[in-house]
C-alpha positions as CSV (number, residue, x, y, z in Angstrom):
1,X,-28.7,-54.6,-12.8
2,X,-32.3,-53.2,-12.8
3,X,-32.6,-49.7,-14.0
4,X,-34.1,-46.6,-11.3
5,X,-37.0,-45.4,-12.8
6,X,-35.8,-41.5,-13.3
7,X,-39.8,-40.0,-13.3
8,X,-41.1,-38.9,-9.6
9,X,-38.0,-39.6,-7.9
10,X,-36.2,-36.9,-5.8
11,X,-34.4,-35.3,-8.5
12,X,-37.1,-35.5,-10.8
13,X,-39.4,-33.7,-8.3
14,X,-36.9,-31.1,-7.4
15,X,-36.8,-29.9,-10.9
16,X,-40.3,-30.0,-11.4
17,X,-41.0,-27.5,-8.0
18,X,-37.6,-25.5,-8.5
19,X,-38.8,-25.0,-12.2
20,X,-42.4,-24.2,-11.1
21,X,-41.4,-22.0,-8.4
22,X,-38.8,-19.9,-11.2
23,X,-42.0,-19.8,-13.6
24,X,-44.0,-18.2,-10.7
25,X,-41.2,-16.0,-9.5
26,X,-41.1,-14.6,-13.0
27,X,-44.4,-14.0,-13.9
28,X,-45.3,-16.3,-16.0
29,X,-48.4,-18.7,-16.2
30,X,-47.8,-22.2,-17.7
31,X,-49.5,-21.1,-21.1
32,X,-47.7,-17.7,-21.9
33,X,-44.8,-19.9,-22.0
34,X,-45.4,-22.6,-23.3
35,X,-46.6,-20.4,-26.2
36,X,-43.3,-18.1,-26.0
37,X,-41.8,-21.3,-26.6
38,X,-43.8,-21.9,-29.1
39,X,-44.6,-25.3,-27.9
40,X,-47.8,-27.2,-27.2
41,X,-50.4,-25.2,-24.7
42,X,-49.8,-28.0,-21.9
43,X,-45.9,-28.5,-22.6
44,X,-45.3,-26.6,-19.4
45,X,-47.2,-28.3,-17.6
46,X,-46.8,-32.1,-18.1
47,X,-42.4,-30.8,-17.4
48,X,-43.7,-29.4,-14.0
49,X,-46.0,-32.2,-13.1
50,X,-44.0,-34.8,-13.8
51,X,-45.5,-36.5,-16.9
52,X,-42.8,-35.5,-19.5
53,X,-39.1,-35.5,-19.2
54,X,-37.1,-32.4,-19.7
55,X,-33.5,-33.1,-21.2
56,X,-30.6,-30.6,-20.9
57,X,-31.7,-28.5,-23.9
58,X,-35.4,-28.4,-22.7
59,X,-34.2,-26.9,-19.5
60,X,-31.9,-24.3,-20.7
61,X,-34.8,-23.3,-23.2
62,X,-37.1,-23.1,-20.8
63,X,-34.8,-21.5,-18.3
64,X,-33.8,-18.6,-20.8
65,X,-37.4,-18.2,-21.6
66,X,-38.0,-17.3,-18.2
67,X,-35.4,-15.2,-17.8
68,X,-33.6,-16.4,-15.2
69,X,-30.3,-18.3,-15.0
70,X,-29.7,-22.0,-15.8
71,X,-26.6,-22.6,-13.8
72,X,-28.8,-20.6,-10.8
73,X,-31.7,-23.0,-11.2
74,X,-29.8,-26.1,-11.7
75,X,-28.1,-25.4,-8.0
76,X,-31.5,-24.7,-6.9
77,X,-32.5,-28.0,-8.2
78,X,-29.3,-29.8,-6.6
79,X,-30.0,-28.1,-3.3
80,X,-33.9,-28.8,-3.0
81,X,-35.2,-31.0,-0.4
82,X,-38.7,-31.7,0.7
Protein backbone atom coordinates (compact mmCIF):
# COMPACT_ATOMS: atom_id res chain seq x y z
CA UNK A 1 0.00 0.00 0.00
CA UNK A 2 1.70 3.25 -1.11
CA UNK A 3 1.91 5.87 1.55
CA UNK A 4 -0.08 9.69 1.00
CA UNK A 5 2.42 12.13 0.98
CA UNK A 6 1.19 14.20 4.36
CA UNK A 7 3.06 17.80 2.99
CA UNK A 8 0.60 20.23 0.75
CA UNK A 9 -2.35 18.13 1.13
CA UNK A 10 -5.65 19.43 2.51
CA UNK A 11 -4.89 19.07 6.05
CA UNK A 12 -1.56 20.08 5.78
CA UNK A 13 -2.64 23.35 4.16
CA UNK A 14 -5.39 24.05 6.56
CA UNK A 15 -2.95 24.13 9.38
CA UNK A 16 -0.61 26.08 7.65
CA UNK A 17 -3.48 29.13 6.80
CA UNK A 18 -5.52 28.42 10.19
CA UNK A 19 -1.98 28.76 11.98
CA UNK A 20 -1.08 31.82 9.79
CA UNK A 21 -4.33 33.48 10.18
CA UNK A 22 -4.04 32.85 14.43
CA UNK A 23 -0.40 34.47 14.16
CA UNK A 24 -1.91 37.53 12.36
CA UNK A 25 -4.92 37.68 14.50
CA UNK A 26 -2.59 37.98 17.44
CA UNK A 27 -0.17 40.24 16.53
CA UNK A 28 2.53 38.67 15.82
CA UNK A 29 5.05 38.76 12.79
CA UNK A 30 6.70 35.40 11.86
CA UNK A 31 10.11 36.54 13.51
CA UNK A 32 8.87 37.83 16.99
CA UNK A 33 7.86 34.39 17.40
CA UNK A 34 9.87 32.48 16.15
CA UNK A 35 12.36 34.24 18.49
CA UNK A 36 9.75 34.03 21.58
CA UNK A 37 10.19 30.54 20.75
CA UNK A 38 13.46 30.74 20.78
CA UNK A 39 13.74 28.96 17.54
CA UNK A 40 15.47 29.65 14.25
CA UNK A 41 14.49 33.25 12.63
CA UNK A 42 12.58 31.30 9.66
CA UNK A 43 11.06 28.41 11.93
CA UNK A 44 7.77 30.11 11.51
CA UNK A 45 7.77 30.41 8.41
CA UNK A 46 8.86 27.14 6.61
CA UNK A 47 5.56 25.62 9.46
CA UNK A 48 3.26 28.10 7.66
CA UNK A 49 4.52 27.62 4.15
CA UNK A 50 4.52 24.23 4.04
CA UNK A 51 8.28 23.28 4.01
CA UNK A 52 8.54 21.79 7.61
CA UNK A 53 6.25 19.62 9.45
CA UNK A 54 4.75 20.62 12.71
CA UNK A 55 4.12 17.49 15.15
CA UNK A 56 1.65 17.70 18.11
CA UNK A 57 4.14 19.38 20.51
CA UNK A 58 5.26 22.01 17.85
CA UNK A 59 1.71 23.02 17.58
CA UNK A 60 0.77 23.37 21.09
CA UNK A 61 4.03 25.35 21.53
CA UNK A 62 3.43 27.46 19.03
CA UNK A 63 -0.22 27.79 19.78
CA UNK A 64 0.46 28.78 23.50
CA UNK A 65 3.01 31.20 22.30
CA UNK A 66 0.44 32.93 20.57
CA UNK A 67 -1.85 33.01 23.02
CA UNK A 68 -4.55 31.54 21.77
CA UNK A 69 -6.18 28.07 22.32
CA UNK A 70 -4.92 24.71 20.84
CA UNK A 71 -8.14 22.82 21.04
CA UNK A 72 -9.77 26.26 19.39
CA UNK A 73 -7.28 26.13 16.55
CA UNK A 74 -7.21 22.52 15.97
CA UNK A 75 -11.20 22.71 15.26
CA UNK A 76 -10.40 25.63 13.15
CA UNK A 77 -7.93 23.43 11.33
CA UNK A 78 -10.63 20.41 11.09
CA UNK A 79 -13.21 22.85 9.79
CA UNK A 80 -11.09 24.76 7.09
CA UNK A 81 -11.93 24.44 3.49
CA UNK A 82 -10.60 26.28 0.53
Amino acid sequence: MARKPTLRNRRHLAMQRVLRATRVERGYKQRELSEKLGRASNYVTLIETGQRRCDIPEFFELVEAIGADPVAVFTRIAQWSP
